[in-house]
PyMOL Python script that loads the backbone (N, CA, C, O; Angstrom):
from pymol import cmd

cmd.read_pdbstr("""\
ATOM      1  N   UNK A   1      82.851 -13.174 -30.446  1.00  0.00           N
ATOM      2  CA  UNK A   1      81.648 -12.402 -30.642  1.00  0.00           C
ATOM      3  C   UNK A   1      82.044 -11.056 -31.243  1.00  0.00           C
ATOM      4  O   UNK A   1      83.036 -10.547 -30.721  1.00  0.00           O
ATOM      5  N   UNK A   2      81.574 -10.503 -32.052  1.00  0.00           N
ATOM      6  CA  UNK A   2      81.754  -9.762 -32.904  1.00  0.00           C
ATOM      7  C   UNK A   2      80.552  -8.644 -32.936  1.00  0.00           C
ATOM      8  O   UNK A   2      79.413  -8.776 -33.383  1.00  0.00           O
ATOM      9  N   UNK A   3      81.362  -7.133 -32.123  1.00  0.00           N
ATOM     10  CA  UNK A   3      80.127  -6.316 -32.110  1.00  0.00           C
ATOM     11  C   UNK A   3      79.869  -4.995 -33.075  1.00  0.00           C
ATOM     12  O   UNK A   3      80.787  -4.577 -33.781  1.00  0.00           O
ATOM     13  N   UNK A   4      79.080  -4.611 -33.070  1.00  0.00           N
ATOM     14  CA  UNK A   4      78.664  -3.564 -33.990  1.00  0.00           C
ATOM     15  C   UNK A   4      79.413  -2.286 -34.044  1.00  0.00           C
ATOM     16  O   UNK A   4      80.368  -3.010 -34.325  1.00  0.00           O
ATOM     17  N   UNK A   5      79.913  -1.080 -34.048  1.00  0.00           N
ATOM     18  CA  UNK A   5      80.687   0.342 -34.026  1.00  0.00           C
ATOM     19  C   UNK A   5      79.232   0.875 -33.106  1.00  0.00           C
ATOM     20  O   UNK A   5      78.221   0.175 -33.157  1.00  0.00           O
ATOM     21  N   UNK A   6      79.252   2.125 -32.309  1.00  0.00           N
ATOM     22  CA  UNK A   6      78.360   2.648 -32.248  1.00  0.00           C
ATOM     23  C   UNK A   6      77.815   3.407 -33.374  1.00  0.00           C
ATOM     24  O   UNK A   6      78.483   3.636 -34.383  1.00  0.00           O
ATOM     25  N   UNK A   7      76.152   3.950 -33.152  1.00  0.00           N
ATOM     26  CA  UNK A   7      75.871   4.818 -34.500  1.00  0.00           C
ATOM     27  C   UNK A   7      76.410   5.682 -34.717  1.00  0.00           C
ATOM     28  O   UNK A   7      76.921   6.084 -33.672  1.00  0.00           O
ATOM     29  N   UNK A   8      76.741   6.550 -35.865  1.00  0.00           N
ATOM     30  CA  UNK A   8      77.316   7.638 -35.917  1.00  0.00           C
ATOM     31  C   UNK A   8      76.204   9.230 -35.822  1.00  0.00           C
ATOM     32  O   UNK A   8      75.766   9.555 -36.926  1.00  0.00           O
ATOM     33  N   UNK A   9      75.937   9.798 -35.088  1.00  0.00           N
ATOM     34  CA  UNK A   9      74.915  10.743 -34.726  1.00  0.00           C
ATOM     35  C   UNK A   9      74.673  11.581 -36.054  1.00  0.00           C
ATOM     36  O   UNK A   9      73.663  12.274 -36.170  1.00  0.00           O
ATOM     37  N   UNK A  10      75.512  11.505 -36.923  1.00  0.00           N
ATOM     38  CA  UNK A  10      75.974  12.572 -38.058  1.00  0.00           C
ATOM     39  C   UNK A  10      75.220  11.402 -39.428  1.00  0.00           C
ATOM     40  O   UNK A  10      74.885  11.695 -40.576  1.00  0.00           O
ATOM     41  N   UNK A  11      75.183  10.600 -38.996  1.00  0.00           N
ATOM     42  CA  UNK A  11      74.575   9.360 -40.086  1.00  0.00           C
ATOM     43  C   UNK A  11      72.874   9.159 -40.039  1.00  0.00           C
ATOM     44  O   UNK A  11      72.406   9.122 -38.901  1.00  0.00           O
ATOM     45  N   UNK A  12      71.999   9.041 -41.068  1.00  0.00           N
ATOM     46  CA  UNK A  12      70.633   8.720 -40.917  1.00  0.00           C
ATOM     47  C   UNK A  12      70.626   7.229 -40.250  1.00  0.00           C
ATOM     48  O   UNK A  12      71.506   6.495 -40.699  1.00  0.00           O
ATOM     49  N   UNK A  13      69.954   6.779 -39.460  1.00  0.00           N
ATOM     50  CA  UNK A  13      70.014   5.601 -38.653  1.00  0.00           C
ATOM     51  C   UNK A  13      69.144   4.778 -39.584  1.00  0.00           C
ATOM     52  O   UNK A  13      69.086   3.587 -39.276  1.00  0.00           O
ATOM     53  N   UNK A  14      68.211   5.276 -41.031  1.00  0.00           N
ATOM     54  CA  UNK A  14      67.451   4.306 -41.212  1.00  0.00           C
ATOM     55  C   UNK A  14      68.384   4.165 -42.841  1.00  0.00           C
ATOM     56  O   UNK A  14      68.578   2.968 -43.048  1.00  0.00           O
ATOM     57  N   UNK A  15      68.866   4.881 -43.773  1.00  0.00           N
ATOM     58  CA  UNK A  15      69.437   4.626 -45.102  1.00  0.00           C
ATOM     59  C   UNK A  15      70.913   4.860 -45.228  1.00  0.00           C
ATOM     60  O   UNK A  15      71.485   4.660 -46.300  1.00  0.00           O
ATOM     61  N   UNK A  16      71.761   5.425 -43.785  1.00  0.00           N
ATOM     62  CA  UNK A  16      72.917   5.857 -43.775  1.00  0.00           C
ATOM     63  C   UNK A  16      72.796   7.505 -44.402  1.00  0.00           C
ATOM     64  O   UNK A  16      73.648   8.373 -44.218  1.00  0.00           O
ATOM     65  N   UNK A  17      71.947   7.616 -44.915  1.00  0.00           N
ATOM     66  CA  UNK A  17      72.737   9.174 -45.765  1.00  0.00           C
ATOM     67  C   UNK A  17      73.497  10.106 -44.532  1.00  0.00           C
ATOM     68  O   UNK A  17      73.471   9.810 -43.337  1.00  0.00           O
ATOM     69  N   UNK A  18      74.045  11.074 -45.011  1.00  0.00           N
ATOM     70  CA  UNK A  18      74.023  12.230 -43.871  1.00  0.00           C
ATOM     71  C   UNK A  18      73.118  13.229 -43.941  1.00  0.00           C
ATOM     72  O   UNK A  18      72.451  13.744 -44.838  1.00  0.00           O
ATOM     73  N   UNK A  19      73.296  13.425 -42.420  1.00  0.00           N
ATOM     74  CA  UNK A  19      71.952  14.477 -42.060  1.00  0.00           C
ATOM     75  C   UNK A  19      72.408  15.777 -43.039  1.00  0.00           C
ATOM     76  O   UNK A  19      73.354  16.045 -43.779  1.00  0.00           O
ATOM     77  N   UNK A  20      71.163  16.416 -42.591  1.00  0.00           N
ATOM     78  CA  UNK A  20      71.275  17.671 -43.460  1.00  0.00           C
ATOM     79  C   UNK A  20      71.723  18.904 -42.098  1.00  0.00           C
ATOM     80  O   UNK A  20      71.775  18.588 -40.909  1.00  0.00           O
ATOM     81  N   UNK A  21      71.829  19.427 -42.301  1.00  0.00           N
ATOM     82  CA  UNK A  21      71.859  21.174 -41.780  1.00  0.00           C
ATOM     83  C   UNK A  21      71.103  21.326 -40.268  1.00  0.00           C
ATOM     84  O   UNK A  21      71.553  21.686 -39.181  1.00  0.00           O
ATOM     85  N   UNK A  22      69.770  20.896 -40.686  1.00  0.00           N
ATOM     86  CA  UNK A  22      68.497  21.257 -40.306  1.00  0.00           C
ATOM     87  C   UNK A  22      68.144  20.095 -39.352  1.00  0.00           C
ATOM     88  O   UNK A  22      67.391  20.406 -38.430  1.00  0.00           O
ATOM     89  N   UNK A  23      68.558  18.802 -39.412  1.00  0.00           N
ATOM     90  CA  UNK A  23      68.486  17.586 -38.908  1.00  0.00           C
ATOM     91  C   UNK A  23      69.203  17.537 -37.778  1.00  0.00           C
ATOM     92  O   UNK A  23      68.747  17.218 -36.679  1.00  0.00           O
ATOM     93  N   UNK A  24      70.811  17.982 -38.113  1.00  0.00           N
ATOM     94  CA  UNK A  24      71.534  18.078 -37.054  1.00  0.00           C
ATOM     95  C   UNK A  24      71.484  19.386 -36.421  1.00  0.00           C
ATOM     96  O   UNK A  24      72.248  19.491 -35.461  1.00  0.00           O
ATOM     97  N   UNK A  25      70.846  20.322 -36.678  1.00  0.00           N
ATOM     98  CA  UNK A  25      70.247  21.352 -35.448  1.00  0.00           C
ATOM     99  C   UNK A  25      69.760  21.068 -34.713  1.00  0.00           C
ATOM    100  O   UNK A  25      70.143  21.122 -33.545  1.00  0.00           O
ATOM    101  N   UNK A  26      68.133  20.415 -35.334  1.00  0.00           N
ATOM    102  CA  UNK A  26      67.106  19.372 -34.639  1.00  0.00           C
ATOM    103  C   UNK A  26      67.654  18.514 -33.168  1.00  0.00           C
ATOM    104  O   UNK A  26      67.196  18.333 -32.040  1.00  0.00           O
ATOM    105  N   UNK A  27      69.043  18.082 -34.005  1.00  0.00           N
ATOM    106  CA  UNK A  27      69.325  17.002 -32.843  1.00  0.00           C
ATOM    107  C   UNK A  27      70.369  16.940 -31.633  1.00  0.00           C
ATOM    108  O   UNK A  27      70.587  16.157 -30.709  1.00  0.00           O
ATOM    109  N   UNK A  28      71.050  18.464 -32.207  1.00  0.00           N
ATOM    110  CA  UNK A  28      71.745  19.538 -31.236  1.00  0.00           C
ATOM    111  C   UNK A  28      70.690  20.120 -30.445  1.00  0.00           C
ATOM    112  O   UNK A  28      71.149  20.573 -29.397  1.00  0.00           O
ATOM    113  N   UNK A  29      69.903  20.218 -30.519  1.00  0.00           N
ATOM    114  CA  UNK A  29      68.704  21.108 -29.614  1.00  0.00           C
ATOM    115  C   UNK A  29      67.916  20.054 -28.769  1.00  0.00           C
ATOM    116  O   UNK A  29      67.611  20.160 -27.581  1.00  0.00           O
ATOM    117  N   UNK A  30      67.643  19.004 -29.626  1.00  0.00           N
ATOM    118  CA  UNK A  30      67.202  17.873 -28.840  1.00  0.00           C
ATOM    119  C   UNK A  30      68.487  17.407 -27.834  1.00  0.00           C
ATOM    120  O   UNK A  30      67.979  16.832 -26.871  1.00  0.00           O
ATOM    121  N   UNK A  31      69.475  17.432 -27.745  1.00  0.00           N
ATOM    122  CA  UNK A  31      70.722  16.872 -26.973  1.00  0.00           C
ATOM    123  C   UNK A  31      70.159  18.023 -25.926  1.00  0.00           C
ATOM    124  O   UNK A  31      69.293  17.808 -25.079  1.00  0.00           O
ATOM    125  N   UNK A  32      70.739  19.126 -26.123  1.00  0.00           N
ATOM    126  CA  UNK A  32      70.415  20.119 -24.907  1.00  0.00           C
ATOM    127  C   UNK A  32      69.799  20.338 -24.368  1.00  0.00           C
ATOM    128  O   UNK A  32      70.013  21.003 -23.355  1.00  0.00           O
ATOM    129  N   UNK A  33      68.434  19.826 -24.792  1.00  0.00           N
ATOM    130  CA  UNK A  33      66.853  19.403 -23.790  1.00  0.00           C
ATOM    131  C   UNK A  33      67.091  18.774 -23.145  1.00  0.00           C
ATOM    132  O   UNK A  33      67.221  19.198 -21.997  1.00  0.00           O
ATOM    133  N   UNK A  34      67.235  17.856 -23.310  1.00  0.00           N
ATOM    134  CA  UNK A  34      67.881  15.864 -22.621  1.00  0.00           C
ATOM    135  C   UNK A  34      69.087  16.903 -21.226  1.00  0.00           C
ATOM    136  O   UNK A  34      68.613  17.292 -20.158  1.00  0.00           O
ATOM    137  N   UNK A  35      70.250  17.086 -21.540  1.00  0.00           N
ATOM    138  CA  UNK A  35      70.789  17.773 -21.188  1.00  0.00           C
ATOM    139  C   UNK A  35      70.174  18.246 -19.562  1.00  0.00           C
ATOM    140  O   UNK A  35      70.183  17.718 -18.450  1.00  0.00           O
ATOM    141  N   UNK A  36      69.622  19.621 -20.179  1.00  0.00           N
ATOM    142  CA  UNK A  36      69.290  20.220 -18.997  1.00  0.00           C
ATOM    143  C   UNK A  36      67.855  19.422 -18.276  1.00  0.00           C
ATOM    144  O   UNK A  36      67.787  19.493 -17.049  1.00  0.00           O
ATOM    145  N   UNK A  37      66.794  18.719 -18.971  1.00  0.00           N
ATOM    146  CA  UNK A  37      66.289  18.115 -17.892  1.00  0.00           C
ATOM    147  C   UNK A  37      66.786  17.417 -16.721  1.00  0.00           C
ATOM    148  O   UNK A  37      66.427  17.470 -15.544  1.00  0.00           O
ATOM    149  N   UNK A  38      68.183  16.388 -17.625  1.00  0.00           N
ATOM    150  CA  UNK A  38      68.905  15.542 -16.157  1.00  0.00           C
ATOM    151  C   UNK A  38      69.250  16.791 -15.735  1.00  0.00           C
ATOM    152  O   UNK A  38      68.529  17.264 -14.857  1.00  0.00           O
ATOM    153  N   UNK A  39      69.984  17.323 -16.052  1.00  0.00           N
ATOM    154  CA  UNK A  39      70.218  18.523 -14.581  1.00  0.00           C
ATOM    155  C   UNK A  39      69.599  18.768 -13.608  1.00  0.00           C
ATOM    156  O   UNK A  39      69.948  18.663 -12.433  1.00  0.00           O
ATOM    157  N   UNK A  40      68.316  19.225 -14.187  1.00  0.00           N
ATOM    158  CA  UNK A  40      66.735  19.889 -13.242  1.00  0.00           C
ATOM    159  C   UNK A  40      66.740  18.095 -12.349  1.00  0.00           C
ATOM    160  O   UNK A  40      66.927  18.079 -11.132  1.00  0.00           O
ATOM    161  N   UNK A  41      66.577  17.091 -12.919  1.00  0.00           N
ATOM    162  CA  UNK A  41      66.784  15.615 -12.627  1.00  0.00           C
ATOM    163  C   UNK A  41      67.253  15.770 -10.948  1.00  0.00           C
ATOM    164  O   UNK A  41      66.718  15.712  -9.841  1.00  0.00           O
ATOM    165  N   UNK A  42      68.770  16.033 -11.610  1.00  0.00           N
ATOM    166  CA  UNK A  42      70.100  15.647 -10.547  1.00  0.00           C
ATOM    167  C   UNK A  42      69.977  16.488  -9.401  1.00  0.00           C
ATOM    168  O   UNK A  42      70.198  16.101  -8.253  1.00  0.00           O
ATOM    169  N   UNK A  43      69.603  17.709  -9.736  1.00  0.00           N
ATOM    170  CA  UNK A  43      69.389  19.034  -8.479  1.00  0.00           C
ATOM    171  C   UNK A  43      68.384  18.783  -7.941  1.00  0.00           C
ATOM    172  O   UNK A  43      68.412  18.903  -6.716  1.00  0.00           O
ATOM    173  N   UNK A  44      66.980  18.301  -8.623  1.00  0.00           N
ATOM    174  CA  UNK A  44      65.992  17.712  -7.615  1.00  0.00           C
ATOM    175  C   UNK A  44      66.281  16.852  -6.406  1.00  0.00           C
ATOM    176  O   UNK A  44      66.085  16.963  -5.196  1.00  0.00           O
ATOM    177  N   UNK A  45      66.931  15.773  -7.361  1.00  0.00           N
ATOM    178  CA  UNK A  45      66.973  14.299  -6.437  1.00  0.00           C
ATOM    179  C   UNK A  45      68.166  14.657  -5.265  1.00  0.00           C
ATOM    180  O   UNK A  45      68.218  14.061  -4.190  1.00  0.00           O
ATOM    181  N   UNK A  46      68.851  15.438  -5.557  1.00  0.00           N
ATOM    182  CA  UNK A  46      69.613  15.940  -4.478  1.00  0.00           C
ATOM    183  C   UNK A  46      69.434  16.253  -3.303  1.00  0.00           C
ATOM    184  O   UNK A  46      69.964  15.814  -2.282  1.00  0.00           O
ATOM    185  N   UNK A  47      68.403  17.299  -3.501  1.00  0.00           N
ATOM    186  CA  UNK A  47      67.567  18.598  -2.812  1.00  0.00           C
ATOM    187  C   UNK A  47      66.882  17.686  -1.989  1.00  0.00           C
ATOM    188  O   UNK A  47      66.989  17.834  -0.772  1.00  0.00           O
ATOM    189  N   UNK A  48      66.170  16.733  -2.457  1.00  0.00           N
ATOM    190  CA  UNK A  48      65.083  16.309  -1.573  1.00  0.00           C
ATOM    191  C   UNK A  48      66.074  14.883  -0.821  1.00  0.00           C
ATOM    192  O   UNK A  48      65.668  14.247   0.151  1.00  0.00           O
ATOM    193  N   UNK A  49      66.825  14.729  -1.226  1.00  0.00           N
ATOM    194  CA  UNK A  49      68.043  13.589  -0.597  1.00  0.00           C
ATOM    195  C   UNK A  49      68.788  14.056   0.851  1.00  0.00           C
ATOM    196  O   UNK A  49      68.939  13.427   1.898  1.00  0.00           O
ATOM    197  N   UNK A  50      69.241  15.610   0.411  1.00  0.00           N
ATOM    198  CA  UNK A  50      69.817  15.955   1.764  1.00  0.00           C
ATOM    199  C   UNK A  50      68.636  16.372   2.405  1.00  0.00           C
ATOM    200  O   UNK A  50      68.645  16.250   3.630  1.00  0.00           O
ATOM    201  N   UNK A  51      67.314  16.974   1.729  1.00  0.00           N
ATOM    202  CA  UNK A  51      66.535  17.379   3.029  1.00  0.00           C
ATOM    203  C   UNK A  51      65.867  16.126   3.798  1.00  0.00           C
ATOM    204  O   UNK A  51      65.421  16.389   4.915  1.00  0.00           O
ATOM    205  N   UNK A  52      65.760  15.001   3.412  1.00  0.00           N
ATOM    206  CA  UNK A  52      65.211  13.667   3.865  1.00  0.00           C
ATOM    207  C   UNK A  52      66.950  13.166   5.018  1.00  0.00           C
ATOM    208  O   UNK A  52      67.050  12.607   6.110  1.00  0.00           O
ATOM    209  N   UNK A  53      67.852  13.645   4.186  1.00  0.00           N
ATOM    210  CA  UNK A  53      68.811  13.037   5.448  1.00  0.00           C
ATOM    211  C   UNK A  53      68.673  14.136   6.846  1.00  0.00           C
ATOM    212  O   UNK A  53      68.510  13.854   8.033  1.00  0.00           O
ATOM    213  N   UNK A  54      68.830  15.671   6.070  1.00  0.00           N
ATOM    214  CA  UNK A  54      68.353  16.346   7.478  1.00  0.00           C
ATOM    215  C   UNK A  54      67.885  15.887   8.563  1.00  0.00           C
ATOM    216  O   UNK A  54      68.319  15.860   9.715  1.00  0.00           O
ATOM    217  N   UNK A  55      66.367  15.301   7.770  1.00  0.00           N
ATOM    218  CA  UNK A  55      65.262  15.072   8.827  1.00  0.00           C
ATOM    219  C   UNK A  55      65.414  13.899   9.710  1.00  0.00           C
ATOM    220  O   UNK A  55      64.938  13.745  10.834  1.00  0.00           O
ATOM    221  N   UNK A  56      66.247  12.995   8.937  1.00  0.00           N
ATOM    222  CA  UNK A  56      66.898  11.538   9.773  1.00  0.00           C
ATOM    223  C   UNK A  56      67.346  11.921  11.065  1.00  0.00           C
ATOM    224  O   UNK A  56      67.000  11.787  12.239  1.00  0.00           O
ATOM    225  N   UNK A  57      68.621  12.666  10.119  1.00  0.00           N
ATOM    226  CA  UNK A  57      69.845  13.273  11.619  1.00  0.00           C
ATOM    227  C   UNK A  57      68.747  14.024  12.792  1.00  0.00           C
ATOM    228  O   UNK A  57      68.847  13.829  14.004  1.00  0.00           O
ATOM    229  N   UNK A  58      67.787  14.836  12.207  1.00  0.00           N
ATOM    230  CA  UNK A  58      67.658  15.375  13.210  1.00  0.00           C
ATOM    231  C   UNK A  58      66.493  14.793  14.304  1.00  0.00           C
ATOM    232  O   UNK A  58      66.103  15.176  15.408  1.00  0.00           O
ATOM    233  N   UNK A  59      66.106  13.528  13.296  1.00  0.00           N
ATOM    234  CA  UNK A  59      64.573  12.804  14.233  1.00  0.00           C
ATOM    235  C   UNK A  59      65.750  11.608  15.353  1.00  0.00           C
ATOM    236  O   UNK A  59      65.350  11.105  16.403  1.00  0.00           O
ATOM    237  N   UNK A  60      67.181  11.388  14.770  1.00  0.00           N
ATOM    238  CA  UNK A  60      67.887  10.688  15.288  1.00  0.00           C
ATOM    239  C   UNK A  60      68.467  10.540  16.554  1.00  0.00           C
ATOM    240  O   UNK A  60      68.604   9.648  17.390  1.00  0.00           O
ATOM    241  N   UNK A  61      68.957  12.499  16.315  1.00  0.00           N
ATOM    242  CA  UNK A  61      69.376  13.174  17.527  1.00  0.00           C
ATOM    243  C   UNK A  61      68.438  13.283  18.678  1.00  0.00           C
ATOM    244  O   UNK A  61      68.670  12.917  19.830  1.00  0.00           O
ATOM    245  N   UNK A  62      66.989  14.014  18.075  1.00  0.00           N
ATOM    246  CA  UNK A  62      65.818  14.084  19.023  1.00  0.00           C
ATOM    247  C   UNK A  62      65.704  12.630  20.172  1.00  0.00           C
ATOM    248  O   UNK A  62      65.802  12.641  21.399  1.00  0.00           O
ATOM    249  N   UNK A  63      65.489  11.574  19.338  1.00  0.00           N
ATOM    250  CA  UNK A  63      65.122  10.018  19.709  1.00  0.00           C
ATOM    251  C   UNK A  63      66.307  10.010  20.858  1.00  0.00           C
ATOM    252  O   UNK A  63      66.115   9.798  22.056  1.00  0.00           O
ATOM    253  N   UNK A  64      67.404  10.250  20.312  1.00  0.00           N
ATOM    254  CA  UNK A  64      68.592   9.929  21.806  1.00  0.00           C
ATOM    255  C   UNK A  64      68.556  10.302  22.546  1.00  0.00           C
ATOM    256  O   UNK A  64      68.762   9.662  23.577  1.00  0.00           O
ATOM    257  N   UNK A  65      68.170  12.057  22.549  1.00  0.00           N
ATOM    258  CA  UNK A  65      68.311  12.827  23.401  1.00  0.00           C
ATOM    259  C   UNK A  65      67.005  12.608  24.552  1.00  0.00           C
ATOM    260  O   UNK A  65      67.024  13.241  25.608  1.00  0.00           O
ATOM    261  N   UNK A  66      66.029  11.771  24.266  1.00  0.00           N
ATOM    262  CA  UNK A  66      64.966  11.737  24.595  1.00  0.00           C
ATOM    263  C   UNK A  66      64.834  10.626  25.527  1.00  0.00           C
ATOM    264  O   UNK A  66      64.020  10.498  26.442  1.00  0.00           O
ATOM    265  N   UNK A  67      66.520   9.203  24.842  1.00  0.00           N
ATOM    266  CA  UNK A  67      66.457   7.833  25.638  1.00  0.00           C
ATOM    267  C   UNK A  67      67.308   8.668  26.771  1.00  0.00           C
ATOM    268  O   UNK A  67      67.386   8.065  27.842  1.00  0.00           O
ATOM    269  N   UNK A  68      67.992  10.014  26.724  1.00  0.00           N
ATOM    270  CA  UNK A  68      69.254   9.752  27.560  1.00  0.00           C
ATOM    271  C   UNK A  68      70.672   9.374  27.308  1.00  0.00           C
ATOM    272  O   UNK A  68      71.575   9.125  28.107  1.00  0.00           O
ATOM    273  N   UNK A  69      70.654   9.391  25.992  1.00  0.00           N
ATOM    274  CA  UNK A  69      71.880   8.999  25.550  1.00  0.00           C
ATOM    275  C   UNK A  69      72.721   9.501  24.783  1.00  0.00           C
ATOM    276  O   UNK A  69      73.391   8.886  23.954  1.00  0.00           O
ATOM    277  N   UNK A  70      72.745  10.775  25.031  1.00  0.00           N
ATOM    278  CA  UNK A  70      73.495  12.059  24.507  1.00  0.00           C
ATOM    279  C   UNK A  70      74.347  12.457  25.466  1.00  0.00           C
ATOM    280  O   UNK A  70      75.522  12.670  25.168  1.00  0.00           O
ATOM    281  N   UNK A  71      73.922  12.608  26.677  1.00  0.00           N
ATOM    282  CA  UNK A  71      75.000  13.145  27.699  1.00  0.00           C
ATOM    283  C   UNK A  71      74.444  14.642  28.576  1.00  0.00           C
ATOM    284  O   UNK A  71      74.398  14.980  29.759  1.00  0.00           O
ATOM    285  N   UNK A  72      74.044  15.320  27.154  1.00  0.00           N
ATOM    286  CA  UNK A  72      73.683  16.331  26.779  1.00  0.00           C
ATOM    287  C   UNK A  72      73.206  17.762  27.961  1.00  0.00           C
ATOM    288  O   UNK A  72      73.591  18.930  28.022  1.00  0.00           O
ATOM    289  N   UNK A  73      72.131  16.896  28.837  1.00  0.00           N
ATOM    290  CA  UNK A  73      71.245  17.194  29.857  1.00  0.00           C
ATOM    291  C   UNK A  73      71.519  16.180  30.721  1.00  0.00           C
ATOM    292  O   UNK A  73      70.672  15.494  31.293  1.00  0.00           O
ATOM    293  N   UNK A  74      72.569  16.094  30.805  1.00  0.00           N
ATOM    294  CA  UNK A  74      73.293  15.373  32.095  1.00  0.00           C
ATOM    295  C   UNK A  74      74.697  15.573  32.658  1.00  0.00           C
ATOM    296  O   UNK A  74      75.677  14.923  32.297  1.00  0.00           O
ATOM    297  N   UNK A  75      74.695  16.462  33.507  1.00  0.00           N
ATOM    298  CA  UNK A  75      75.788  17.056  33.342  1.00  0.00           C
ATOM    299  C   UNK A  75      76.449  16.534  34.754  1.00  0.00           C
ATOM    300  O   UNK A  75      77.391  17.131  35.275  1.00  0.00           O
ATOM    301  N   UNK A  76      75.974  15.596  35.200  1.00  0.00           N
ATOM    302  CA  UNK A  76      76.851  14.975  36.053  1.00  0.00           C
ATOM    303  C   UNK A  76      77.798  13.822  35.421  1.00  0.00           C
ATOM    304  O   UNK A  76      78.470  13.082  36.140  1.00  0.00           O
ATOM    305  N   UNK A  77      77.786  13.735  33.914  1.00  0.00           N
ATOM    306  CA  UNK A  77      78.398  12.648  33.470  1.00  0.00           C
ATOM    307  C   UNK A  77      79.896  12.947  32.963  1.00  0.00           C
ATOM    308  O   UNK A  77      80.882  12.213  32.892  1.00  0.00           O
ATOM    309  N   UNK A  78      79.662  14.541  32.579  1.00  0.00           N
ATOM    310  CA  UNK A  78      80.775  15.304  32.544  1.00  0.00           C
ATOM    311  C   UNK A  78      81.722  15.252  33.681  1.00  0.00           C
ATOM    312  O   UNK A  78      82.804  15.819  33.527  1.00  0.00           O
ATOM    313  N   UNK A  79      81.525  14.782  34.561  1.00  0.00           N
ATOM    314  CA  UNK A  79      82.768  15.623  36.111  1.00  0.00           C
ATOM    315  C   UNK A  79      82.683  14.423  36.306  1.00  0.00           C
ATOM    316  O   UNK A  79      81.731  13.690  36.039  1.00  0.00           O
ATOM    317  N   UNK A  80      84.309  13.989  37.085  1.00  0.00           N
ATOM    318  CA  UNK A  80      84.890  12.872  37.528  1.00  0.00           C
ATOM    319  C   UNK A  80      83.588  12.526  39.149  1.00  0.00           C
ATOM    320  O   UNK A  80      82.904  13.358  39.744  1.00  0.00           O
ATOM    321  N   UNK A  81      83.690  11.193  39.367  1.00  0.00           N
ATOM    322  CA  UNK A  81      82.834  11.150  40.352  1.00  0.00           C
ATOM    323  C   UNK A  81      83.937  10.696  41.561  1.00  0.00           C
ATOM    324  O   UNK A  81      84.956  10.046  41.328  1.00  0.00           O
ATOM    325  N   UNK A  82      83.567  11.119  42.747  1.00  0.00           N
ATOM    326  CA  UNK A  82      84.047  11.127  44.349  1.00  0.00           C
ATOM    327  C   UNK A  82      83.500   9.801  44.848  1.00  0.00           C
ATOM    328  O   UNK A  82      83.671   9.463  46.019  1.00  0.00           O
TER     329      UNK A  82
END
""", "prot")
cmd.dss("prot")
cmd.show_as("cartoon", "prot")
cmd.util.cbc("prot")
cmd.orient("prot")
């Protein structure tokens, strides 16, 4: 199987010519849009990733502490028993 080169960014995708000046500004500026949206993207999905795990850990901890199974507020479990 026999595959294609990738495009060349510097090449017109529809006649081959090369871009002009003005084309490849265009598409330097368009890259850096693209660019910083995934960023804004990546820092979102982050942000709301650790604050959703926060809320796990901390609905997790609550739930145990609530069966008894932390230790926590039991402090006879700490000391050897007689």
């Amino acid at each position: 199987m026999v595959f294609s080169p990738p495009p060349d960014p510097s090449r017109d995708q529809h006649n081959g010519a090369a871009l002009t000046a003005e084309e490849s500004r265009r598409l330097a500026e368009r890259e850096r849009q693209v660019k910083n949206q995934a960023n804004r993207w990546f820092i979102l999905l982050l942000a709301v990733g650790l604050g959703l795990g926060g809320l796990t850990a901390w609905g997790v901890v609550k739930l145990l502490s609530n069966l008894g199974l932390t230790g926590s507020d039991q402090p006879g479990l700490s000391q050897p028993r007689n």
